[in-house]
C-alpha positions in Angstrom: -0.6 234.1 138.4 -3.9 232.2 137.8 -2.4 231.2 134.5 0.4 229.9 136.3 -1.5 227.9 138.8 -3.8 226.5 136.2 -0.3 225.2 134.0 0.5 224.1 137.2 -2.8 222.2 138.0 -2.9 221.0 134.4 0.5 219.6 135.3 0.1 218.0 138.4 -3.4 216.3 137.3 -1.1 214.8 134.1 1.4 213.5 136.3 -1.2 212.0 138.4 -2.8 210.1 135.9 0.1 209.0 134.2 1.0 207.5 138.0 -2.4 205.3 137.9 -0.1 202.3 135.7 2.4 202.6 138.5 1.7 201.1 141.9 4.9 201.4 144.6 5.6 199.6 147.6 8.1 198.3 149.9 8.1 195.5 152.7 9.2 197.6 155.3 10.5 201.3 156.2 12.4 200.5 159.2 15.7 198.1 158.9 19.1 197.3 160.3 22.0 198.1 158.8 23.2 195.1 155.9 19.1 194.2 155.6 17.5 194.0 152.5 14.4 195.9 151.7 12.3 195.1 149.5 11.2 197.4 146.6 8.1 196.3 144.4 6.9 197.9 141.5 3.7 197.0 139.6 2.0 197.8 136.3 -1.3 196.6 134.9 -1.1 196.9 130.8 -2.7 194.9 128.2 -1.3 192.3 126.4 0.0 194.5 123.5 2.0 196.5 126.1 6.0 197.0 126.1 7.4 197.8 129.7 11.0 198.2 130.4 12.0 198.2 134.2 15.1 200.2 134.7 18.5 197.7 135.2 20.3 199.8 138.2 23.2 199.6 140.2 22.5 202.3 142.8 19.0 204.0 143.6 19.6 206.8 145.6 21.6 206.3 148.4 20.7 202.6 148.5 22.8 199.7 146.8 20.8 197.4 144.9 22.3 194.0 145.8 19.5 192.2 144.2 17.2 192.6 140.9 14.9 189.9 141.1 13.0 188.4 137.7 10.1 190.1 136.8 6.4 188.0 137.5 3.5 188.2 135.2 0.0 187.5 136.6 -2.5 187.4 134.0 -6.1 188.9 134.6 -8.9 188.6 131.8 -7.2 190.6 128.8 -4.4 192.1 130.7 -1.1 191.7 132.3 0.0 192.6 135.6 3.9 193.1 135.8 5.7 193.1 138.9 9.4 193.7 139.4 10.9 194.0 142.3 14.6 195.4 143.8 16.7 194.4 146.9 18.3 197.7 148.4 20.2 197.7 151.6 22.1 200.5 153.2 25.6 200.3 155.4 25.3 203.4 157.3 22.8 204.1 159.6 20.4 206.9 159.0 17.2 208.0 157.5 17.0 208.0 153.7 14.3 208.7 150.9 13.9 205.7 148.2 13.7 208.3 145.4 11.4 207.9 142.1 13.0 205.2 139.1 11.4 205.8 135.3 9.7 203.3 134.2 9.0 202.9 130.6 5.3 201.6 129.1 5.2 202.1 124.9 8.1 204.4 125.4 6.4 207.0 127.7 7.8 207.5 131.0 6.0 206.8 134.2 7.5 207.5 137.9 7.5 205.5 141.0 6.7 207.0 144.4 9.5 208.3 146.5 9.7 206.0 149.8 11.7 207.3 153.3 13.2 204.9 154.9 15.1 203.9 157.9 18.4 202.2 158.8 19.0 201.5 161.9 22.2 200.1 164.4 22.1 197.0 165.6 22.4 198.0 169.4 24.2 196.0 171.8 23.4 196.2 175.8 26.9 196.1 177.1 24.8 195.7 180.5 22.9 192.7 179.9 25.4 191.1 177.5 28.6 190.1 179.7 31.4 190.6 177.4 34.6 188.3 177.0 38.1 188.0 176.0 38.5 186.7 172.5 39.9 183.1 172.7 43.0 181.3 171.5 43.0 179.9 168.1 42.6 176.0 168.2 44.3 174.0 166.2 41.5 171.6 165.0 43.3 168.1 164.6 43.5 166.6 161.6 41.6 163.2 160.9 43.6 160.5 159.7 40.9 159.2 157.6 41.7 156.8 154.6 44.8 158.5 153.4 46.5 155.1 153.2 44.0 154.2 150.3 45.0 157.2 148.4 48.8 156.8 148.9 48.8 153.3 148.3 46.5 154.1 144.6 49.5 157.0 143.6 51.9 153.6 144.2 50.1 151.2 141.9 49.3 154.3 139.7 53.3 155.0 139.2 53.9 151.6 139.6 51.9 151.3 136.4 53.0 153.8 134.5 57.0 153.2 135.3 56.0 149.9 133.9 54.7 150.7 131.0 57.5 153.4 130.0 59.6 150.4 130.9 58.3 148.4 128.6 57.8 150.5 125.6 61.6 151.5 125.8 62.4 148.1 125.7 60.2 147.2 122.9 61.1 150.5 121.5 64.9 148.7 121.2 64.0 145.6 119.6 61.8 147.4 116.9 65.3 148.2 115.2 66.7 144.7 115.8 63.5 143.2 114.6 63.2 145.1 111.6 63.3 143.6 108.4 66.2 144.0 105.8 66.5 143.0 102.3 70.4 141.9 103.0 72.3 141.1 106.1 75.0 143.4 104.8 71.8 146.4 104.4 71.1 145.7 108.4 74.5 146.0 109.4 75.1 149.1 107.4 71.9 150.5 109.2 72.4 149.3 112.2 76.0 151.1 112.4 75.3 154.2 111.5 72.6 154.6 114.3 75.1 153.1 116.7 77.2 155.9 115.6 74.3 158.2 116.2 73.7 157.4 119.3 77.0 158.9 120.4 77.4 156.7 123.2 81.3 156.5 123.8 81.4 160.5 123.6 79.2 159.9 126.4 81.8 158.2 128.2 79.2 154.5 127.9 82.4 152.9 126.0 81.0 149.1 127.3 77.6 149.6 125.9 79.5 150.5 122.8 82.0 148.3 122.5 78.8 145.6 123.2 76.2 146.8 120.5 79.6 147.3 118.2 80.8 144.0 118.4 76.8 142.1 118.6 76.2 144.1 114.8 79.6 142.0 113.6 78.4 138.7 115.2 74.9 139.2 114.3 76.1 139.9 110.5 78.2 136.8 110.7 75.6 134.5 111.9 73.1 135.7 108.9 75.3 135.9 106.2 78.1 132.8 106.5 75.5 130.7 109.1 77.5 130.0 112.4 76.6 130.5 115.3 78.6 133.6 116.3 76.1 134.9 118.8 77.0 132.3 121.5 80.6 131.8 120.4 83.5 133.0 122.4 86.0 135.1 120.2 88.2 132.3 120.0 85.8 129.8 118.7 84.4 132.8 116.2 87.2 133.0 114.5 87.9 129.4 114.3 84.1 129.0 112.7 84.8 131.6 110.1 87.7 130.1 109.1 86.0 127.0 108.5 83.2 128.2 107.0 85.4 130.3 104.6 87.2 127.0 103.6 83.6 125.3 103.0 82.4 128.4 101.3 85.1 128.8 99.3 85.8 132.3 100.7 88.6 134.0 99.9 89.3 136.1 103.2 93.1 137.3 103.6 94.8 137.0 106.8 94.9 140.5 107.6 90.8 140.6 108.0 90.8 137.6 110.3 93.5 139.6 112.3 91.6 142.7 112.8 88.2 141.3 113.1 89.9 139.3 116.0 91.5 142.2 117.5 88.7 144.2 117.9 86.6 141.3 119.1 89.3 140.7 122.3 89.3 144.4 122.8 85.6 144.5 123.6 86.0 141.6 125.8 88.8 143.4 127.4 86.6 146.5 127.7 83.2 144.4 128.7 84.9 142.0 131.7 87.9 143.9 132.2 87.0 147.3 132.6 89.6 148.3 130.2 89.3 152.0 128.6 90.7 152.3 125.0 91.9 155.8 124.2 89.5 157.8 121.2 92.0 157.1 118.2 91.6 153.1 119.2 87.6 153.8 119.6 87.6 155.0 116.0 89.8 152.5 114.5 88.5 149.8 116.0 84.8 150.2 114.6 86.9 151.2 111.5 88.2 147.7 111.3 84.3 146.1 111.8 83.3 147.9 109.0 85.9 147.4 106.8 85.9 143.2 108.1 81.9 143.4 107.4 82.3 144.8 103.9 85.5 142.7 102.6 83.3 139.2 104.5 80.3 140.3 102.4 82.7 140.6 99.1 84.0 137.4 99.7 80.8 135.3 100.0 80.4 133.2 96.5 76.8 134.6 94.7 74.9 131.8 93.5 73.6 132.2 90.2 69.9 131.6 90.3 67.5 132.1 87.2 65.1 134.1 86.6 61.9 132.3 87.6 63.7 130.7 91.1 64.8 134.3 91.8 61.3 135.7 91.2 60.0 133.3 93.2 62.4 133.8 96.1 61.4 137.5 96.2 57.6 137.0 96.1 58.0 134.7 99.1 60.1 137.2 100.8 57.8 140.0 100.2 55.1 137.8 102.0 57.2 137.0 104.7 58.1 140.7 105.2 54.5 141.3 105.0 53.0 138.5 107.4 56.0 139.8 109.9 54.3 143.6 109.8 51.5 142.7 110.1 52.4 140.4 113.4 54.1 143.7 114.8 51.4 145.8 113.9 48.7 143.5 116.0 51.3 143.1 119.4 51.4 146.9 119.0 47.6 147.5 119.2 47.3 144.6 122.0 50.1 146.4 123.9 48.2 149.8 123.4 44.9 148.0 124.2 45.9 146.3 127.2 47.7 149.0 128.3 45.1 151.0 128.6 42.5 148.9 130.0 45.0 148.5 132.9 44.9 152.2 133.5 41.4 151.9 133.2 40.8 149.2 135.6 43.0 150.5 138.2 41.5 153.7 138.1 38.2 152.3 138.7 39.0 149.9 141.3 40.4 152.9 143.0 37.4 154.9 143.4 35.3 151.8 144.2 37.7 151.3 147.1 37.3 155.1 148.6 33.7 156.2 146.8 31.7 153.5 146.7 30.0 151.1 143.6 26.8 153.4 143.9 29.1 156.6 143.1 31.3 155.4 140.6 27.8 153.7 138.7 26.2 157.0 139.1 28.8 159.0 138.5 29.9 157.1 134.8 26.9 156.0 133.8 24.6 159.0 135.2 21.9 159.6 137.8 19.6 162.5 136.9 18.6 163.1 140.6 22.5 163.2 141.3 23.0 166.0 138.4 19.6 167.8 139.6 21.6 168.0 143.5 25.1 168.7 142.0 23.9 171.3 139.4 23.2 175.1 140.1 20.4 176.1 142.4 18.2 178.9 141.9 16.0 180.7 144.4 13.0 182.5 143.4 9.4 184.0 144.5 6.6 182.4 143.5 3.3 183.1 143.6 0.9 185.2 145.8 0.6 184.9 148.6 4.3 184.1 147.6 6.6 181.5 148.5 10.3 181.9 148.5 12.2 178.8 147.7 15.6 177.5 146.4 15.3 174.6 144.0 17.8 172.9 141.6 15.9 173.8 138.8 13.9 177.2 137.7 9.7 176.3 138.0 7.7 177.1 135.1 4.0 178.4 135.4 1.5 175.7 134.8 -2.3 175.8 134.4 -4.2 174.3 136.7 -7.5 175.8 137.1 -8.5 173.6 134.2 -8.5 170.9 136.8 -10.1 172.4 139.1 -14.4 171.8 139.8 -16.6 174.7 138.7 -18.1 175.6 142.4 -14.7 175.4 143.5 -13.3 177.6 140.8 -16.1 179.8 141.3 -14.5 180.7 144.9 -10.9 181.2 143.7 -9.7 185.4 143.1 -6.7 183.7 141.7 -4.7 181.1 141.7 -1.0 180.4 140.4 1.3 177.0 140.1 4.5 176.5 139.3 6.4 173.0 138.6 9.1 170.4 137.2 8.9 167.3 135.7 5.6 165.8 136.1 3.6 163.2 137.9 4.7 160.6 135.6 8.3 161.4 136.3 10.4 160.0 139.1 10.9 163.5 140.2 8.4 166.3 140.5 8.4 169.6 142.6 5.2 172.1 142.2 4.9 175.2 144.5 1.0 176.3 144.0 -0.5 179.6 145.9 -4.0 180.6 145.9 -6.4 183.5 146.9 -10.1 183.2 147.7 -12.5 185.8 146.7 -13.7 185.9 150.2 -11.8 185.9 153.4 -12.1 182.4 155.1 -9.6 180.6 157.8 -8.3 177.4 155.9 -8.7 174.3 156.9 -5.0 172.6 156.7 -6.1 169.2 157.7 -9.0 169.2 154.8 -6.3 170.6 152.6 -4.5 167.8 152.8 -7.6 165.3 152.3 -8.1 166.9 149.0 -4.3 166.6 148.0 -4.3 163.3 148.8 -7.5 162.4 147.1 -5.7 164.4 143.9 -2.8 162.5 143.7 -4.8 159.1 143.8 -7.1 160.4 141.3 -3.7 160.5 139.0 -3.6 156.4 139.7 -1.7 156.3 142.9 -2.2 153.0 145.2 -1.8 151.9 148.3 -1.0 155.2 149.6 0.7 155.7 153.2 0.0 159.0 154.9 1.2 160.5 157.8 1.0 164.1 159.1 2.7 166.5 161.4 3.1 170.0 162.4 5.6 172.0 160.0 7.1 175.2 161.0 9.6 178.0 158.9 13.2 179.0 160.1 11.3 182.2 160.1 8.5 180.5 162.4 5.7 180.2 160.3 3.3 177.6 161.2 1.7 175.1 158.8 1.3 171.1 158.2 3.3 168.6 156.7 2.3 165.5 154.8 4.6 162.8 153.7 4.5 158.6 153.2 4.7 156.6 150.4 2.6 155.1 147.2 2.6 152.9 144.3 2.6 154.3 140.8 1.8 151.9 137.6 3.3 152.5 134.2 0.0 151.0 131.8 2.9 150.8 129.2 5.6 148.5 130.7 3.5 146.7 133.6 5.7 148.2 135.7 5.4 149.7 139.6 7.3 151.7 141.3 7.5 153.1 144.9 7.1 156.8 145.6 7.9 159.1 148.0 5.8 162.1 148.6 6.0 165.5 150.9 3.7 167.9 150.8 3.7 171.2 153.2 -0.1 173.4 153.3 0.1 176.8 154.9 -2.6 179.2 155.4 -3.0 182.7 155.7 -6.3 185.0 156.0 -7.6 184.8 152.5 -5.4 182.6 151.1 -3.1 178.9 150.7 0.8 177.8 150.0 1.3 174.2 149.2 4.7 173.1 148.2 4.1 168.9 147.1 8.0 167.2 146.0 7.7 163.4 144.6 10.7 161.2 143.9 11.7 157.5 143.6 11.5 156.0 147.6 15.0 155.2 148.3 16.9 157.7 146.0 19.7 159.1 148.3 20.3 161.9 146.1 16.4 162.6 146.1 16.4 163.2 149.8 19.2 165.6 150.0 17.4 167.4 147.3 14.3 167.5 149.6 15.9 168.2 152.7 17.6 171.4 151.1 14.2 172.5 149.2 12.6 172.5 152.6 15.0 173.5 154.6 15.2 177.1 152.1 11.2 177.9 152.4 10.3 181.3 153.5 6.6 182.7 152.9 5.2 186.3 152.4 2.1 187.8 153.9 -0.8 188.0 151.3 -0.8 190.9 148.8 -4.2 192.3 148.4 
């Protein structure tokens, strides 16, 4: 038995110094249901040291809802790690926070177990008079500049039926403008996508009596040189027969005929309404063909030698060539233009309903704008520390470097955290700090010394003003704000500031919380207003 007990003893004393690295606490024991407690572990190791907190969904009966980043507070040769847990409970009751592993150089070491107590919110159906629940209200819609949107989706599909329009039409004459080596190569081309295009099947027999009969005149015009395009039928056909005379063309009767035939039908068809049957249809751009081919056969070749027919083709070659090119640059200037339209309109539209300031900012870039616009992170900083939501995560700085020896000499510890830097345009720092002795702070004489701080850094013509601060939470302190002049010694340059800078004190210690930005930066200010507006403080941790 005394065996037993001394094992036992043995045990216990083990367990109880292995405990020593492992300090537990919580904010409070007693809480309402939804609240979040506040679990802190700490462990003091040397700088050699591996620690692994625990990543948990549940501890005991309590949900962790939160795992916040773990702080490091360096004293002399060793490191102080503290990690803490947000727990909250939905049911009412008393619970016990039970013991989490934690590991240091792979050897377990155990928290304490914590009770705890969730309590109902109560409600005094006495005191409070109770009431009917109300009708929904229908909140009433504001008209607002709706017209400005409406009217930009006009002139935006206004522009873009406009340019479909366009390039459809362009898209057209691409074919007709194309160059051929022969009038009787384009016609042959030009046919056969006519016959492509299916457009009689599609019951469009004008349109293809039209683009039939234009191929014909067009081929007539380049090839024998009359002006068939703004002919009437009859005085077509009286042309061609004088040009075949002059040409010395031997064209029979029967292809006059036909060719003349066809040419009345599609007037018949085009200012007449008239509706040939299929078989006519087919025979009919039978005859065109066959008129086109036996007109082509009957124009006289002149013989040309071999230098003047060299020639001829170099100079065509350039010509087809120079004409590419042409097509190639209205192309891009069509693209181009185009484009810049788009571009235009889509900027003068949000000028019109955001502003110039946004649409500079938001195309050219603002970095206070991205700073508000990006994602926020709230953290704890510090000791005594100070909660706070900012758009970017504070680093540690060092500045006890900075501060005077019989100054320093007073300090248990002190611990800053910032962004950016006094010769940015933009600077947060959130600094905390614990005397060695316990003394009431002097607020007012805190700011004095700020002030004096940031001159020292080549600030001018300072402004200050000062008023009373106080927490959502209610807890009391000063605020300092105004205005100053920085110089840049490299480009000669000044530019105005604005500064705020809120001092709270608790026994034995000081929060400060200084923001700098660019005086007049809209963006800036909203920045602020939701920094300060997020503050809560913690009591100091002894």
């Amino acid at each position: 038995m005394k065996k037993t007990l001394y094992i036992f003893l043995l045990f216990s004393a083990f367990v109880f110094g292995q405990q020593k690295g492992v300090e537990t606490s919580i904010d409070t024991t007693k809480n309402k249901i939804g609240a979040e407690f506040k679990l802190t572990v700490k462990t003091n190791v040397d700088t050699l040291s591996k620690v692994v907190f625990p990543k948990l969904k549940n501890i005991g009966a309590l949900e962790v809802i939160r795992s916040y980043p773990i702080d490091t507070v360096k004293k002399d040769d060793r490191y102080e790690l503290i990690k803490r847990y947000g727990l909250t409970q939905f049911d009412s009751g008393r619970y016990t926070i039970p013991s989490i592993k934690i590991l240091i150089n792979n050897k377990a070491f155990l928290t304490d177990s914590i009770p705890v107590e969730v309590a109902n919110v109560q409600v005094d159906t006495l005191k409070q008079k109770m009431y009917d629940i109300k009708d929904i209200v229908e909140v009433e819609k504001p008209i607002g500049n709706w017209w400005k949107y409406l009217l930009a989706i006009i002139i935006l599909g206004a522009i873009g039926t406009g340019v479909y329009w366009y390039m459809k039409k362009h898209q057209k004459k691409k074919i007709e403008e194309e160059v051929y080596k022969t009038p009787i190569e384009k016609a042959t081309i030009l046919m056969n996508t006519l016959e492509q295009k299916g457009l009689w099947q599609k019951g469009e027999i004008k349109e293809y009596y039209s683009e039939l009969t234009d191929i014909a005149r067009n081929y007539i015009e380049e090839a024998i040189e009359i002006p068939a395009m703004e002919s009437t039928t009859s005085e077509l056909i009286a042309g061609l027969k004088a040009a075949s005379i002059k040409k010395k063309m031997k064209l029979s009767q029967e292809t006059i005929e036909n060719l003349e035939r066809v040419l009345k039908q599609a007037d018949l068809v085009k200012f007449a309404k008239s509706k040939p049957m299929e078989f006519e249809i087919t025979e009919d751009r039978n005859k065109i063909q066959k008129a086109i081919v036996v007109l082509d056969s009957a124009i006289p070749v002149e013989v040309q030698n071999e230098e003047e027919m060299l020639l001829n083709e170099v100079q065509r070659q350039k010509q087809v060539a120079q004409q590419l090119e042409k097509q190639r640059k209205k192309r891009i200037a069509i693209s181009l233009a185009s484009v810049l339209f788009i571009l235009m309109a889509t900027l003068l539209f949000f000028i019109a309903t955001k502003g110039f300031d946004y649409v500079k900012d938001t195309i050219i870039g603002h970095p206070t704008k991205e700073l508000l616009e990006g994602e926020w992170i709230k953290s704890e900083y510090g000791n005594p520390s100070v909660i706070v939501e900012t758009p970017k995560v504070l680093k540690r700085m060092d500045l006890t470097k900075s501060l005077p020896k019989n100054g320093l000499a007073l300090v248990k510890e002190m611990q800053s955290f910032g962004y950016g830097s006094f010769l940015d345009n933009f600077y947060i720092m959130v600094s905390t700090m614990k005397y060695k002795q316990d003394t009431q702070t002097d607020l007012n004489k805190a700011v004095e010394v700020t002030i004096q701080s940031i001159e020292a850094q080549g600030a001018q013509n300072m402004i200050v003003k000062q008023e009373d601060f106080e927490t959502p939470e209610g807890v009391k302190g000063v605020k300092a704000y105004g205005t100053f002049v920085k110089l840049d010694s490299n480009t000669k340059t000044s530019t105005q500031l604005y500064y705020e800078i809120l001092l709270f004190g608790q026994d034995g210690g000081l929060q400060q919380i200084m923001i700098l930005h660019e005086e007049g930066d809209k963006y800036a200010n909203e920045i602020v207003e939701r920094i300060l507006s997020s503050v809560e403080l913690k009591q100091l941790n002894n």
